[in-house]
C-alpha positions as CSV (number, residue, x, y, z in Angstrom):
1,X,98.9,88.0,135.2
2,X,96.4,85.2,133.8
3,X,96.2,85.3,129.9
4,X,93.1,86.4,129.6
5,X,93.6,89.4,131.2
6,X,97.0,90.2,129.2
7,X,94.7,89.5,125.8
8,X,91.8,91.8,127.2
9,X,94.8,94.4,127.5
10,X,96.9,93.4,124.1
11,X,93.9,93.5,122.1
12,X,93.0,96.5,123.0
13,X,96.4,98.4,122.7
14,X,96.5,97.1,119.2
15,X,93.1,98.6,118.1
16,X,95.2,101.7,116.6
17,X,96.3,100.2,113.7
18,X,94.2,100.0,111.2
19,X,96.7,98.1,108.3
20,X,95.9,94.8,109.0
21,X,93.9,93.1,106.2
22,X,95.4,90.5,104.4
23,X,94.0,90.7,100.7
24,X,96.8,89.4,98.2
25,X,98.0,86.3,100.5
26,X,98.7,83.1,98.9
27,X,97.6,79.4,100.0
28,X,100.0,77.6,101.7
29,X,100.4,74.1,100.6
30,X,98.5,71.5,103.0
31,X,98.3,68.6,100.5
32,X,101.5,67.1,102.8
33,X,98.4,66.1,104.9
34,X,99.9,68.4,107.1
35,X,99.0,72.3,109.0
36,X,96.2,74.1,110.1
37,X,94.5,77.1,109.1
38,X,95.2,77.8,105.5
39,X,93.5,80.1,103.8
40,X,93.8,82.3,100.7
41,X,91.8,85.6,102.2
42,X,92.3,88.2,103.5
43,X,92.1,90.5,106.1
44,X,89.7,89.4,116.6
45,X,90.2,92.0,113.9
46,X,88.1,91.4,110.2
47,X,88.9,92.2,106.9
48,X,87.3,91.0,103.2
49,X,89.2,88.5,101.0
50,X,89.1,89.0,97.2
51,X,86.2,87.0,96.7
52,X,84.2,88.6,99.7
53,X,84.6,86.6,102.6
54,X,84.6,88.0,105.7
55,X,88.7,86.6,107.7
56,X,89.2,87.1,111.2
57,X,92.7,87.3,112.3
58,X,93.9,87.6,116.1
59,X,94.9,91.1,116.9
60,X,97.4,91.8,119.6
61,X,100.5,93.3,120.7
62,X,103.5,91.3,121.9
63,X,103.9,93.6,124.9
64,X,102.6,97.3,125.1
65,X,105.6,98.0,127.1
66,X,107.5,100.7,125.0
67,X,110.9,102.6,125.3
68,X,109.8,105.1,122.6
69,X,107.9,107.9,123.9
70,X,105.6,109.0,120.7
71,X,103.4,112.0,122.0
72,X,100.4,110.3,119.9
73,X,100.6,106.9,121.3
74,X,98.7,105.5,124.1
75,X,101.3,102.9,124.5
76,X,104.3,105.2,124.6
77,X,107.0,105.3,127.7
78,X,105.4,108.1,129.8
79,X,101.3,107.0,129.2
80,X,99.9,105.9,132.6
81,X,98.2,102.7,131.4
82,X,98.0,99.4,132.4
83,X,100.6,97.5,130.7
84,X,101.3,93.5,129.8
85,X,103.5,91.5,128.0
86,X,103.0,88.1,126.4
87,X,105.1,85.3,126.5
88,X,106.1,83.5,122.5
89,X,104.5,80.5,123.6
90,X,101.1,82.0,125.2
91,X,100.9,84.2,121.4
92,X,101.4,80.5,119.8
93,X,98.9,78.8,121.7
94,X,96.5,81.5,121.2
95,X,96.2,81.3,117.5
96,X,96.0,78.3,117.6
97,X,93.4,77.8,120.5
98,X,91.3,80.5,118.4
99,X,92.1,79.3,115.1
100,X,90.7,75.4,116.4
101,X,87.6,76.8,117.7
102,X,87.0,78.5,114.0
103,X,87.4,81.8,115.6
104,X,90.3,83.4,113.4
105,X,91.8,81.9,110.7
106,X,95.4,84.7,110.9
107,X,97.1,86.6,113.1
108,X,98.4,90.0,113.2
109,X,101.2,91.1,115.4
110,X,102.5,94.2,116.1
111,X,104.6,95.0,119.8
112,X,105.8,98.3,121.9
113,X,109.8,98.3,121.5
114,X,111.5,96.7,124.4
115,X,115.4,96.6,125.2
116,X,116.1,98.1,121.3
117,X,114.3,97.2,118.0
118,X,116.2,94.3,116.9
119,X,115.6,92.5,120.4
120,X,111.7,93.3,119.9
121,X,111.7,91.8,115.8
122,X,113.6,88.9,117.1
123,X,110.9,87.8,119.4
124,X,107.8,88.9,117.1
125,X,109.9,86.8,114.4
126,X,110.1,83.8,117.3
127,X,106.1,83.8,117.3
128,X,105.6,83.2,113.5
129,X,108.6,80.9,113.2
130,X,107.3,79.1,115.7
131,X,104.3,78.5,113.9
132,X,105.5,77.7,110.9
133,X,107.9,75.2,111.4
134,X,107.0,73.8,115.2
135,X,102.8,73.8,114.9
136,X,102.4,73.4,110.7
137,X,100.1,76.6,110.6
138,X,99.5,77.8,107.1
139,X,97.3,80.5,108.1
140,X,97.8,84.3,107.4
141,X,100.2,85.8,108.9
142,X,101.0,89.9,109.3
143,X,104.1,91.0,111.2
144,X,104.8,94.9,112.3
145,X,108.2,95.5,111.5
146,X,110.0,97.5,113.6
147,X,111.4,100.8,112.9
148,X,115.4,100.3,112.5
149,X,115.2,96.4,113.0
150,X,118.7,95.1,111.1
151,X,118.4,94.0,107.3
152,X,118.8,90.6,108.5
153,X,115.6,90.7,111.3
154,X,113.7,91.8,108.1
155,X,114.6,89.0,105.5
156,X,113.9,86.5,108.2
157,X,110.1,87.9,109.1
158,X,109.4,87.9,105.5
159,X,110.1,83.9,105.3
160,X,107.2,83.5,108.1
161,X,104.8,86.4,106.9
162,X,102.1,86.7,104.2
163,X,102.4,90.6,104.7
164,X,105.1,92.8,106.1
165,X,104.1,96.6,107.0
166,X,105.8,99.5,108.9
167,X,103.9,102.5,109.6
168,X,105.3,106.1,108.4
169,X,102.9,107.1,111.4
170,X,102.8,111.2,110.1
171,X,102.7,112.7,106.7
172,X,106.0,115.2,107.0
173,X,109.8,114.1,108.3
174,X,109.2,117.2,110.4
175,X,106.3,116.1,112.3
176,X,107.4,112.7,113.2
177,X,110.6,114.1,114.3
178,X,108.4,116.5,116.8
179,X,106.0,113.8,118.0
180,X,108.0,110.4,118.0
181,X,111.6,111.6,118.5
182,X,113.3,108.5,118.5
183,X,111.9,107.6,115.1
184,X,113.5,108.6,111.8
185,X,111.4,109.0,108.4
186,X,114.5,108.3,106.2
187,X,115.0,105.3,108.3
188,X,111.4,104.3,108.0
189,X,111.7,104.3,104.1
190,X,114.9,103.1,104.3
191,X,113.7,99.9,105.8
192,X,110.3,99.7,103.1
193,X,112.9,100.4,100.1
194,X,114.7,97.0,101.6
195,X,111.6,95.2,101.4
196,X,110.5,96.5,98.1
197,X,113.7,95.3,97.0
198,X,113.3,91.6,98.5
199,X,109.8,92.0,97.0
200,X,110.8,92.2,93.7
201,X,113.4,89.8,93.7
202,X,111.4,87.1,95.2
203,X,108.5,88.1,92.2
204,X,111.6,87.6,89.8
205,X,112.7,84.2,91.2
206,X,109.2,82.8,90.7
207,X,108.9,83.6,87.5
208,X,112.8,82.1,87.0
209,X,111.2,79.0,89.2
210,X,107.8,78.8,87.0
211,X,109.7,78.7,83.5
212,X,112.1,76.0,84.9
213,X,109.0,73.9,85.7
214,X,107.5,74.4,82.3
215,X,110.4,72.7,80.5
216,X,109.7,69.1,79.4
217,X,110.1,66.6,81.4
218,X,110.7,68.5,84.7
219,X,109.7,67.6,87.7
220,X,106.7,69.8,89.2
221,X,109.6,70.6,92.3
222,X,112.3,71.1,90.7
223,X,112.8,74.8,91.0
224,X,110.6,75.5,94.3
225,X,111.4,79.5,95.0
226,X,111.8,81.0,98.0
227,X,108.7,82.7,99.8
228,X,109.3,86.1,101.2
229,X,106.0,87.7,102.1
230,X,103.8,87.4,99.1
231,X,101.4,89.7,100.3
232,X,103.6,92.8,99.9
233,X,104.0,95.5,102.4
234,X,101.4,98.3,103.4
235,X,101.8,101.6,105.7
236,X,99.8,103.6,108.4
237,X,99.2,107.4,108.1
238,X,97.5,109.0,111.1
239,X,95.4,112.1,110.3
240,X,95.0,115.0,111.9
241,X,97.6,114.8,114.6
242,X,99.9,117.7,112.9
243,X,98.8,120.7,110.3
244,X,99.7,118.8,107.5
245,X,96.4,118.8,104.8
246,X,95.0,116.2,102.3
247,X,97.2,117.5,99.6
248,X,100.7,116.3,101.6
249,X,98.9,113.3,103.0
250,X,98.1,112.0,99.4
251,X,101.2,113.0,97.8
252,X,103.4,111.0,100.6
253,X,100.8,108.2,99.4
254,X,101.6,108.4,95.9
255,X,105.0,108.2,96.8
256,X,105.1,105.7,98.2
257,X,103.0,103.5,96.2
258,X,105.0,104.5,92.7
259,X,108.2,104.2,94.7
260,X,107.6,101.4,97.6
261,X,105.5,99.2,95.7
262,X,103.0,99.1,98.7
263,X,100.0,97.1,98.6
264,X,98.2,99.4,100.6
265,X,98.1,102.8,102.8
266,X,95.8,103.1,105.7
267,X,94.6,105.8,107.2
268,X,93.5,106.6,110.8
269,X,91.8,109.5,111.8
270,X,93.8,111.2,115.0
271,X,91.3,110.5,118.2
272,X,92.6,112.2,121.3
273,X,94.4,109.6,124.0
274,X,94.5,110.0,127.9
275,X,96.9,112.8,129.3
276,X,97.6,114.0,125.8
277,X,100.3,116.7,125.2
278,X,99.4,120.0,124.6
279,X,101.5,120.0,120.9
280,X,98.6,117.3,120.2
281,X,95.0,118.8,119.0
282,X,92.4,118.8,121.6
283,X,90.1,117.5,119.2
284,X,89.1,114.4,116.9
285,X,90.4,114.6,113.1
286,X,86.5,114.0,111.4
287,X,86.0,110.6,110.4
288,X,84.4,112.1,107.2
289,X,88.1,113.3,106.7
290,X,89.4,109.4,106.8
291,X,86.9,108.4,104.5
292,X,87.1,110.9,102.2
293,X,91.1,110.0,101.7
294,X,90.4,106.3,101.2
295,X,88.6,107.4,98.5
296,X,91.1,109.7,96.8
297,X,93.3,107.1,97.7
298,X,91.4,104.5,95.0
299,X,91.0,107.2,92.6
300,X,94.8,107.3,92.6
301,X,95.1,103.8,92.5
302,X,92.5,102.6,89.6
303,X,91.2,105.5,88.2
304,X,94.1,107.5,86.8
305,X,94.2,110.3,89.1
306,X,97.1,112.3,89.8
307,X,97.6,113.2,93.9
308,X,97.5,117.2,92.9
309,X,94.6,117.1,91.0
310,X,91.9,115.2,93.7
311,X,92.4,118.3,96.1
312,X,90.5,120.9,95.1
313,X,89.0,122.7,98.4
314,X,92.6,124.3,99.6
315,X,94.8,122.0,100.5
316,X,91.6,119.6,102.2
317,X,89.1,117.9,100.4
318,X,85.7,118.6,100.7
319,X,84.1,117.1,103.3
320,X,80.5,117.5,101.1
321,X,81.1,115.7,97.9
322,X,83.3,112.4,97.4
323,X,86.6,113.2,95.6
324,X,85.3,112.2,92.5
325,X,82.5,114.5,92.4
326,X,84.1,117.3,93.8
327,X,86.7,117.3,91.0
328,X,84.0,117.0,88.0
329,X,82.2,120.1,89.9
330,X,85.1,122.0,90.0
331,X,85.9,121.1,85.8
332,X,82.9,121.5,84.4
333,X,84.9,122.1,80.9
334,X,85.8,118.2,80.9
335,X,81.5,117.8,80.2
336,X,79.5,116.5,79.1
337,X,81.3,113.3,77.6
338,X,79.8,111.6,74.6
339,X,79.3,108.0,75.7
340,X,79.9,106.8,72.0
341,X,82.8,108.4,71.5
342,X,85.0,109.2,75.1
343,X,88.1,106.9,75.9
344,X,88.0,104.9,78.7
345,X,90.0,107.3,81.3
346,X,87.8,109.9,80.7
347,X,84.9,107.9,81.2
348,X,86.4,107.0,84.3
349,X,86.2,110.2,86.0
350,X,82.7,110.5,85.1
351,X,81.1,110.3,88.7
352,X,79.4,107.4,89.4
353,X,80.9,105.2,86.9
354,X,83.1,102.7,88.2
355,X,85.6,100.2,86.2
356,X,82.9,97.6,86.2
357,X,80.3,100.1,84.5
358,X,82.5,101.7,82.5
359,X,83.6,98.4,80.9
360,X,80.0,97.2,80.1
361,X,79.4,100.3,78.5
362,X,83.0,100.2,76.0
363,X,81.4,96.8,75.5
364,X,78.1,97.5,74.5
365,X,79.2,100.6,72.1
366,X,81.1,98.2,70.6
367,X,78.5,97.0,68.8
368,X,75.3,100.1,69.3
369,X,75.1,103.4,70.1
370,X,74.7,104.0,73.7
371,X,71.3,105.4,74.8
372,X,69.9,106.9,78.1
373,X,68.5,103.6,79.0
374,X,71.9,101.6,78.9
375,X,73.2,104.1,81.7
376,X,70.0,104.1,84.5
377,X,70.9,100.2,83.3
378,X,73.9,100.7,85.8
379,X,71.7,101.7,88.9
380,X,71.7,104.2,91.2
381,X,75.1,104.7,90.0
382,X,74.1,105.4,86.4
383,X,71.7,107.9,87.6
384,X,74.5,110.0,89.0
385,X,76.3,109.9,85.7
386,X,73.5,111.3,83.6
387,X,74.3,115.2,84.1
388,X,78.0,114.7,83.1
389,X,77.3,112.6,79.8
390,X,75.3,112.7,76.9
391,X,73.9,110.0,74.5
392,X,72.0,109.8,71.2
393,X,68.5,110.6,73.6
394,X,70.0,112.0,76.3
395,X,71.3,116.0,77.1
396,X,72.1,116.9,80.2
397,X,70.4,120.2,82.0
398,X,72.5,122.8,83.2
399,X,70.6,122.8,86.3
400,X,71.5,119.3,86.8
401,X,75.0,120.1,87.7
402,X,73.2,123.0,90.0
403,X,71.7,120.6,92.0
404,X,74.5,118.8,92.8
405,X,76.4,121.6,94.0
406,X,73.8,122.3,96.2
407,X,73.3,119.3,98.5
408,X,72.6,119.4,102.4
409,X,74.3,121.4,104.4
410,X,78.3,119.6,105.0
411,X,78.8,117.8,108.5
412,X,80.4,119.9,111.2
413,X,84.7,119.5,110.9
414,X,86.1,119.2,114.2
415,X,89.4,122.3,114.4
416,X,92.4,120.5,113.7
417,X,94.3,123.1,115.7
């Protein structure tokens, strides 16, 4: 089979997983006068780097050839689809071929489970040593690690990788062992507690390596510490594909930020695959669900709220109002807040206020009183703070909040079951 046609297949079977931006890599040193493709973003897949940019990075599969046979998987064992299976060198010479005509500056790899797991990590861990050491690339680089790969496969892959990431695929042990049983949740968490672990101890040895260099007279080399990749480790959760609601989806989250360290966890609204089995639902999770838990999931992560709290609509959240609102509608005895005088987490769950706005406003009381003028000031995001503060011109109406909790009618939710 031509390349071409094994990318038009690769690319495609990869399109599931949605984990693949690369904010928090590093540069890679090119001063040498050596390597190609370095680049401090993030993210033919796109993602956003910290500073905005826009990073393509080349999204394929090894081989969707897969022993495993995960009812939710278009690429499992017993899916009729047309499968393909790259070569290491014809995935090496495709970054780079893209990468030279300024068409991706990363790659992210992922690949079905051939032979047994530590076979299939061996040859995705080929690919990224291979361009490391053989071509000089010091673009990004994400590898899938595979469920129950050996310590060793792992500690190796992070040596070559910006990011590591294994996907917990399902919310409950109970579900994955029903759709995908040849995977194991403990084992799953197993392998991210390893990498949390290398994580930390690789943060530890840089600091050990940055004090050494500070010491007078040392030599800007003289404690170089090992890489092992410095973007961290993120997760997948697909949504929708068992009867397990927002509330377990964004504890597991929580979990496994407090207790994983993980970067990030993505989500991926379940979408019906060819010749599905009957335990699957016959129907699309709504997309409106996915967004909605992205943006619980930032409340959790910068805004101070707790995974319990965000869910407020029995066990789901609402599908009408963003998280935020929905939670200020449903405590109406936390408001109004006066802006003069309300500490800064409470000001953050004001909706429509943001870190950013929240901060110009601690910094103008500082030195004023706050008036109605310095929150419209904020835009069109200040205008939906006014009914849940006050200021020294400024009362909220009751039928303020009334309006809110009255907006168009909600979008149809597709039956999970």
């Amino acid at each position: 089979m031509e390349v071409q046609n094994k990318l038009a297949i690769l690319a495609d079977a990869a399109k599931y997983d949605a984990s693949c931006a690369s904010s928090g890599g590093d540069r890679r040193d090119s001063r040498d006068g050596h390597g190609i493709g370095s680049t401090t973003g993030s993210g033919i897949c796109h993602a956003y780097a910290p500073d905005g940019r826009c990073i393509s990075l080349l999204k394929v599969l090894l081989t969707n050839w897969c022993v495993y046979d995960c009812l939710y998987c278009i690429n499992r064992k017993s899916s009729d689809v047309r499968r393909a299976r790259f070569s290491i060198d014809e995935v090496v010479q495709l970054t780079l071929s893209f990468y030279r005509r300024n068409v991706i500056e990363g790659l992210f790899l992922s690949s079905g489970i051939i032979r047994n797991p530590d076979y299939t990590m061996e040859q995705v861990i080929e690919v990224a040593r291979r361009l490391r050491e053989e071509e000089h690339f010091k673009g990004y680089i994400h590898l899938k690690t595979i469920p129950d790969a050996s310590p060793e496969l792992v500690e190796r892959a992070g040596r070559y990788a910006d990011r590591l990431s294994i996907n917990v695929e399902l919310p409950s042990a109970s579900s994955l062992k029903a759709l995908a049983p040849e995977k194991d949740a403990g084992g799953i968490e197993r392998t991210m507690s390893r990498i949390h672990l290398r994580l930390q101890a690789a943060r530890e040895a840089r600091r050990e390596a940055a004090a050494l260099r500070s010491l007078p007279g040392a030599a800007p080399a003289a404690a170089v510490a090992p890489r092992f990749a410095p973007a961290g480790q993120s997760t997948q959760l697909i949504v929708g594909a068992d009867a397990s609601d927002d509330r377990a989806v964004l504890q597991l989250s929580h979990r496994l930020y407090r207790g994983q360290g993980l970067r990030r966890v993505y989500y991926s609204a379940y979408s019906p695959i060819p010749h599905a089995s009957r335990a699957l639902p016959p129907q699309a999770a709504p997309l409106m669900r996915e967004h909605r838990l992205y943006q619980a999931d930032w409340l959790m992560r910068f805004y101070g709220f707790g995974a319990e709290e965000i869910v407020t609509e029995g066990g789901f959240l609402s599908l009408r109002h963003d998280p935020k609102l929905a939670w200020a509608l449903a405590h109406p005895e936390a408001f109004p807040l006066d802006l003069d005088r309300a500490p800064r987490e409470s000001l953050l769950r004001v909706p429509g206020l943001g870190v950013g706005s929240v901060d110009k406003l601690l910094a103008a009381r500082a030195h004023r009183r706050l008036r109605r003028a310095d929150v419209l000031a904020l835009g069109a995001s200040g205008k939906k703070a006014l009914p849940f503060v006050w200021a020294v011109d400024h009362r909220p109406r009751p039928t303020d909040l009334q309006a809110l909790a009255r907006p168009a009618p909600p979008p149809q939710q597709a039956t999970l079951f």
